[in-house]
C-alpha positions in Angstrom: -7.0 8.6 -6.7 -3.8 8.7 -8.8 -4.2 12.8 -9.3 -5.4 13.5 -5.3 -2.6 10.9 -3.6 -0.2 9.9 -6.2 -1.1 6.0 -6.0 -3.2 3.8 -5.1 -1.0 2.6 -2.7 -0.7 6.0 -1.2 -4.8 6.2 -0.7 -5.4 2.6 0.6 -2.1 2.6 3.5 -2.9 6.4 4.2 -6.1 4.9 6.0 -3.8 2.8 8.7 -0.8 5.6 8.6 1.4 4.1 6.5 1.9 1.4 9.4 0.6 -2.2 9.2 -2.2 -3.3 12.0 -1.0 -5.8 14.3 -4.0 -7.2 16.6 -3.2 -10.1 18.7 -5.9 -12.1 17.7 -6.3 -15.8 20.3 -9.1 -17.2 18.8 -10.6 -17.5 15.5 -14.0 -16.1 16.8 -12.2 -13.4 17.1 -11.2 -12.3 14.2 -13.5 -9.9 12.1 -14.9 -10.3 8.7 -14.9 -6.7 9.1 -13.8 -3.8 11.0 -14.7 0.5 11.6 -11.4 0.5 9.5 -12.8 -1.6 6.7 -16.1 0.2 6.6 -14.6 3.6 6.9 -12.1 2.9 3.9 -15.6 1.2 2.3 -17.7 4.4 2.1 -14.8 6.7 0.7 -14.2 4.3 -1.7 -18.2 4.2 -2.8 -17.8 8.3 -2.8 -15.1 7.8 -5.0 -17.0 5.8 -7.5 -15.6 2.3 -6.8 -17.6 -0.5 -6.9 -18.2 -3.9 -4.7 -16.1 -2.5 -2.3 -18.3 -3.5 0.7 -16.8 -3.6 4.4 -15.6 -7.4 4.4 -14.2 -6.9 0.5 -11.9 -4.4 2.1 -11.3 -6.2 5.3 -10.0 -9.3 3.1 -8.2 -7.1 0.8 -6.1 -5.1 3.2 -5.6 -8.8 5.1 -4.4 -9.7 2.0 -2.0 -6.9 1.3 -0.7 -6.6 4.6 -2.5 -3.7 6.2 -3.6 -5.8 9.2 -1.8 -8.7 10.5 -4.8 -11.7 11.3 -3.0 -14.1 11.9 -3.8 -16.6 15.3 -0.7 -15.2 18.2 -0.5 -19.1 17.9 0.2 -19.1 14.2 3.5 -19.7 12.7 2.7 -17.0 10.8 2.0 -14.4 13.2 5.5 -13.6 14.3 7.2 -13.8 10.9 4.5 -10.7 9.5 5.0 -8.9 12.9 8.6 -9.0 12.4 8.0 -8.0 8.5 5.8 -5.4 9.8 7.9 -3.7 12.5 10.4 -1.3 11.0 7.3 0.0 9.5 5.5 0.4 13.1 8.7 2.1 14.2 9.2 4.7 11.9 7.4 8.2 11.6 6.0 7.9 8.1 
């Protein structure tokens, strides 16, 4: 990873464009333990030797790291990461 795109941080936010997901999520039900995204960034990460690095290991992972924005519209949350998020949306990275 480190030799092909310099960091891991590189690899895993080259998957979303360098841009943080923001879905407008209204309901728990909602909300996916896994996406095409996840499983997409799951299988080149098995081709790349990693291990338990299933679909809804990634999912959590990039909610974790801010990749995708989860949170409830209703959430206190929700705005604060959008707003964290935005001059990242805006820019051409």
């Amino acid at each position: 990873i480190k030799k092909v795109f310099g960091s891991l941080d590189n690899y895993i936010w080259g998957f979303v464009n360098h841009k943080p997901m923001c879905p407008e999520y209204r309901s728990c039900r909602k909300i996916p333990v896994k996406t095409s995204k996840s499983e997409g960034i799951s299988k080149d990460m098995v081709k790349r030797n990693f291990r338990n690095v299933g679909p809804t290991v990634v999912h959590s992972f990039m909610q974790a790291a801010g990749l995708t924005n989860d949170h409830l519209v209703t959430c206190p949350r929700h705005d604060h990461c959008t707003s964290l998020a935005t001059p990242f949306m805006s820019s051409s990275q």
